[in-house]
C-alpha positions as CSV (number, residue, x, y, z in Angstrom):
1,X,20.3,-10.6,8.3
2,X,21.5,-12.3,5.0
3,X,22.0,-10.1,2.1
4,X,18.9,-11.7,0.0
5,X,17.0,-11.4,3.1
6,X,17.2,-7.7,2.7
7,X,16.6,-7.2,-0.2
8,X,13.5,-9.6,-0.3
9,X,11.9,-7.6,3.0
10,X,12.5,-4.7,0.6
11,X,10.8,-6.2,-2.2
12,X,7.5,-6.8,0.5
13,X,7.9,-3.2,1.6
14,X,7.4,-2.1,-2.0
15,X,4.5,-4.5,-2.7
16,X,2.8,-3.3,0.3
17,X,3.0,0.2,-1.0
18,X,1.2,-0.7,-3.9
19,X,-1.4,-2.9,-2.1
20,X,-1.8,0.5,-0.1
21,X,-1.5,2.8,-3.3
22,X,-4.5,0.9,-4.9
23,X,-7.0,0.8,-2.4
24,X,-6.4,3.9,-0.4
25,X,-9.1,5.9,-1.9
26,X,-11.4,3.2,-1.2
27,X,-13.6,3.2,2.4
28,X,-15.1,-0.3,1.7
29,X,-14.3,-3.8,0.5
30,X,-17.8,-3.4,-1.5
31,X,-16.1,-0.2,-3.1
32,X,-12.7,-1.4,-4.0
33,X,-14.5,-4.6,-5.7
34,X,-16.6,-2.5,-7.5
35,X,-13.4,-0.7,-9.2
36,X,-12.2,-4.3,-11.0
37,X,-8.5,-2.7,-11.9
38,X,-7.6,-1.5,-8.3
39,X,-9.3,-4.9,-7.2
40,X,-7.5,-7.0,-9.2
41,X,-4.1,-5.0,-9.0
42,X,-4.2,-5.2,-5.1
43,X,-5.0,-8.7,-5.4
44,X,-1.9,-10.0,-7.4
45,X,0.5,-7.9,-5.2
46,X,-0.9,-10.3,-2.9
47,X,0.2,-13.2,-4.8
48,X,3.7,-11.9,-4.8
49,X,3.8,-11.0,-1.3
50,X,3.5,-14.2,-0.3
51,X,5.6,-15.6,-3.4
52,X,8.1,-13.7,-1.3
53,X,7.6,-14.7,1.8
54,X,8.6,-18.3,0.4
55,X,11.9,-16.8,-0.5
56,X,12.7,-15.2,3.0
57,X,15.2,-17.5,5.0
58,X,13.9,-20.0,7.5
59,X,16.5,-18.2,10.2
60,X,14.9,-15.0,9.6
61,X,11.4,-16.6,10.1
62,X,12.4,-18.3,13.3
63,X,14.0,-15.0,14.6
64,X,11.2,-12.7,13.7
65,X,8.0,-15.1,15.0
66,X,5.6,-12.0,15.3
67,X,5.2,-12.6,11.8
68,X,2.8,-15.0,10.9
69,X,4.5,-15.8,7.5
70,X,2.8,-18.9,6.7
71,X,-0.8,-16.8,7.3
72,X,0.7,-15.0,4.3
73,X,1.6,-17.9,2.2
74,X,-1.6,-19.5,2.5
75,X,-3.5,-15.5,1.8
76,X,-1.4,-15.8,-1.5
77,X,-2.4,-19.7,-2.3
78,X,-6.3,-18.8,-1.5
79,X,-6.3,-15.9,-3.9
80,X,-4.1,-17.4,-6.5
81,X,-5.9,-20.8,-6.4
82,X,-10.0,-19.6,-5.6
83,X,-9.9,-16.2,-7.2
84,X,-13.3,-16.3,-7.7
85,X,-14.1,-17.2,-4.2
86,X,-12.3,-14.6,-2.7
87,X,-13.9,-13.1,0.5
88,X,-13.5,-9.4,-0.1
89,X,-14.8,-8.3,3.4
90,X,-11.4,-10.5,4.8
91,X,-9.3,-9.0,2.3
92,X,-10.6,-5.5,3.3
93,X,-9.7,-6.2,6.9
94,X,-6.3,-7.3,5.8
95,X,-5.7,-4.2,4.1
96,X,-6.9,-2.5,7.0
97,X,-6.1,-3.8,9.9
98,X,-3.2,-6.1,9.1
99,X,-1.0,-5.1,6.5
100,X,0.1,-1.9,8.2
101,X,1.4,-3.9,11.2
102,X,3.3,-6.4,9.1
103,X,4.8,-3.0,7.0
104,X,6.0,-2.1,10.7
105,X,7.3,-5.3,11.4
106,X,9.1,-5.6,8.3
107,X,10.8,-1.8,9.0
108,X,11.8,-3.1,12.2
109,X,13.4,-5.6,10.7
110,X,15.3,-3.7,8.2
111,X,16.5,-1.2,10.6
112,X,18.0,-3.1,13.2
């Protein structure tokens, strides 16, 4: 792995934690929209997760294909481009169901 390659994943790892940090105490998208800080926090971690995910090398991308990274690039460009049209419901099942996986992945990638 390149040296800014590792240091970027590590960047994502700490973004995530904040995406998780904000909306942990939260059991539904309806709740965490209803708290507009933790909402809006989570959402512009978003933004620079996938700001970067356009930083990561392309060899890294092609080597680590279980990550959808342009799934992640287009998440950032929807909320940073149709904020107000955000679907909260798919953002909770991001945070959900998704982002721990792609945490995973990103350990994975680190470690070996």
């Amino acid at each position: 792995m390149l040296n800014k390659d590792y240091y970027i994943i590590l960047s994502m790892l700490e973004i995530m934690e904040k995406i998780f940090r904000y909306t942990g105490n939260y059991h539904s998208a309806e709740e965490l929209y209803q708290n507009d800080r933790d909402f809006d926090a989570a959402m512009m971690n978003f933004i620079i997760l996938g700001e970067e995910v356009g930083k990561v090398s392309d060899e890294l991308k092609a080597k680590n294909e279980q990550i959808d990274w342009q799934k992640i690039s287009s998440l950032r460009n929807i909320i940073a481009h149709h904020y107000f049209g955000i679907n909260v419901d798919i953002v909770w099942q991001i945070i959900s169901n998704d982002l721990l996986k792609l945490k995973n992945d990103l350990n994975m990638i680190i470690n070996h």
